[in-house]
VOGU-3710 file (C-alpha; in Angstrom, 3 decimals, decimal comma):
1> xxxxxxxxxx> 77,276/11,033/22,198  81,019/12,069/21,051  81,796/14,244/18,403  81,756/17,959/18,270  81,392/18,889/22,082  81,923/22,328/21,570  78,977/22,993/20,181  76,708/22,131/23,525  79,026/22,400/25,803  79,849/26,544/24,803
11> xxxxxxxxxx> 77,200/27,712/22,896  73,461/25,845/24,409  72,287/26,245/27,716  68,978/24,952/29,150  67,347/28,253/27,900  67,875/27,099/24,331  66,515/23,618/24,864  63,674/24,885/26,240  63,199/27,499/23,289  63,953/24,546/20,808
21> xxxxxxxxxx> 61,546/22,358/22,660  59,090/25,064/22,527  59,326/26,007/18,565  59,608/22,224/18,040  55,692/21,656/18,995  54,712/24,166/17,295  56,323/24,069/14,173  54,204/22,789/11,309  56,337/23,590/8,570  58,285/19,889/7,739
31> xxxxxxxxxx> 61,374/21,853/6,669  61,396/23,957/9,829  60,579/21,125/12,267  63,779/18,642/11,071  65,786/21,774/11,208  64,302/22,634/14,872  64,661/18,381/15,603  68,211/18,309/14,592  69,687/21,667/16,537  67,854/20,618/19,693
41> xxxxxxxxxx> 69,489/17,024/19,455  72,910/19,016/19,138  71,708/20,988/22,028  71,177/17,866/23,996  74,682/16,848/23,381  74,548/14,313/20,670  76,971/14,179/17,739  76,533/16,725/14,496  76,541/13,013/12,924  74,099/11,155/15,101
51> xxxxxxxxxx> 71,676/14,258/14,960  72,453/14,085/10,548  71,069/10,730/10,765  67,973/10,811/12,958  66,818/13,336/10,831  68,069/11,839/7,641  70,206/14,878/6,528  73,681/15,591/5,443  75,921/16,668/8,161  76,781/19,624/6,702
61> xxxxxxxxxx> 73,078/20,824/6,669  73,153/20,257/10,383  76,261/22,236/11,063  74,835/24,930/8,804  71,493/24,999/11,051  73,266/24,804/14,678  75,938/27,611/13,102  72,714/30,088/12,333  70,660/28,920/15,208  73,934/30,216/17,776
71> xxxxxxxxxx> 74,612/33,604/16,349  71,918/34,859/17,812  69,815/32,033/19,647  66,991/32,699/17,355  64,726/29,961/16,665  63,466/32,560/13,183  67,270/32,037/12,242  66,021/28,705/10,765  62,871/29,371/9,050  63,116/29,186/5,279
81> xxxxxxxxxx> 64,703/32,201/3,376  63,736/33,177/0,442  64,922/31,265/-3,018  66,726/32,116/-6,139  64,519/30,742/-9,322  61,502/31,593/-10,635  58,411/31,698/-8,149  55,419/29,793/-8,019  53,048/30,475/-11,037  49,867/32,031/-10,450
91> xxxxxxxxxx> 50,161/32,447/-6,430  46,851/34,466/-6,777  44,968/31,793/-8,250  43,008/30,794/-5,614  40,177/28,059/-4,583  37,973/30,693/-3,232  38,461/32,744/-7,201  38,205/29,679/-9,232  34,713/28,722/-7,092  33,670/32,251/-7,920
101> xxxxxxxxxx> 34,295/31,769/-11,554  33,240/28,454/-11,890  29,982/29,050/-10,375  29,181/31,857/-12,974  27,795/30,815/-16,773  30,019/31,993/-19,276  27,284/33,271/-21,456  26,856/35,621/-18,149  30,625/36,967/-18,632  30,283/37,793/-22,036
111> xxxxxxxxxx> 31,567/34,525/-24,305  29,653/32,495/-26,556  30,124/28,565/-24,704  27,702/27,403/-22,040  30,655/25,501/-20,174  34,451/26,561/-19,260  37,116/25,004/-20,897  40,506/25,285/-19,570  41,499/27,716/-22,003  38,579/29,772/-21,712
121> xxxxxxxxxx> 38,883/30,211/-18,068  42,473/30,728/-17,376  41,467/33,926/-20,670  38,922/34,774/-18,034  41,079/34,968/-15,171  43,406/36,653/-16,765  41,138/39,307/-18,109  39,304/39,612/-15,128  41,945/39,282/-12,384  45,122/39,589/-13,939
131> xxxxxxxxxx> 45,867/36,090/-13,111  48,193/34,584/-15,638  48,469/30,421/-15,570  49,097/28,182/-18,153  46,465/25,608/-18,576  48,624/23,302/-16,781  48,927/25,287/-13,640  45,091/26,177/-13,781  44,231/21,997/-14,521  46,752/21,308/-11,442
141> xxxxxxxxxx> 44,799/23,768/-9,242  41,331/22,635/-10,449  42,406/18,674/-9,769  43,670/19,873/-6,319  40,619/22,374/-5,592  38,222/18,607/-6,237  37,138/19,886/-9,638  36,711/17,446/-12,778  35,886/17,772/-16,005  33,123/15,572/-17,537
151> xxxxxxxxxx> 31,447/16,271/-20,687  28,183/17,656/-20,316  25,086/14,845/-21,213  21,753/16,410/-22,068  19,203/14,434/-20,876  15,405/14,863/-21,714  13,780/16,417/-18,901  10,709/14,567/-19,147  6,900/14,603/-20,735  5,465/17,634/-21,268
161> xxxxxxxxx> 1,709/16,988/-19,581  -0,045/18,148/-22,351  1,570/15,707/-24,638  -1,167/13,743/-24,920  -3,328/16,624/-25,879  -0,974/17,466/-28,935  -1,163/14,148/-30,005  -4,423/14,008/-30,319  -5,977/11,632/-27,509
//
């Protein structure tokens, strides 16, 4: 349990454990709970390096973590922040909007198919919600929503009963 003393020894008391403890259980974010894990360890008084390991981190990230967490002993201090880069595409795209739109006939919203395509629907979606996906993003989102594509088989729906009558028995 050596290494950087300083850190529990000045800057924890039994106030923060418990507050650590506390977020800990109910974090369910996995980025928030191994940040949450490793500052409580260093609360408890093991090493930046022994905490780095048990949560299978770089030290640095650690010392980073404890370093926010004791400005202010706020446990929000380690929630994600927001990232540079370009956001997720199409956070509006929805399973509850593509069940809506799936459920409808195309013919019913105005185009000339009797199933969706990809393409078709992600034109829909756009038109209609101002969602814009590329077919990728909407084919990602329809394989995680449970959807899949099949082509459609038209099957003969049976014997008309008066069959018999038109062919003369």
């Amino acid at each position: 349990m050596g290494g950087h003393k300083w850190w529990t020894a000045k800057r924890f008391g039994s106030v923060d454990r418990r507050r650590l403890a506390r977020a800990l259980s109910a974090a369910v974010e996995v980025r928030l709970y191994r940040r949450l894990e490793a500052v409580l360890l260093v609360a408890e008084g093991h090493s930046i390096s022994e905490a780095a390991r048990r949560v299978r981190t770089a030290r640095l990230s650690v010392q980073r973590w404890v370093a926010r967490y004791v400005v202010d002993h706020d446990v929000a201090a380690l929630a994600d922040r927001t990232r540079r880069g370009r956001p997720r595409a199409a956070p509006s795209l929805t399973r509850p909007r593509l069940a809506a739109a799936l459920a409808r006939d195309p013919r019913g919203c105005g185009y000339r198919a009797t199933s969706w395509t990809v393409p078709l629907l992600a034109h829909h979606l756009g038109r209609r919600h101002g969602v814009a996906a590329s077919g990728r993003t909407l084919r990602r989102r329809l394989h995680e929503a449970g959807y899949r594509w099949k082509r459609p088989r038209y099957v003969y729906a049976g014997r008309a009963t008066h069959l018999a009558q038109k062919k003369g028995r």
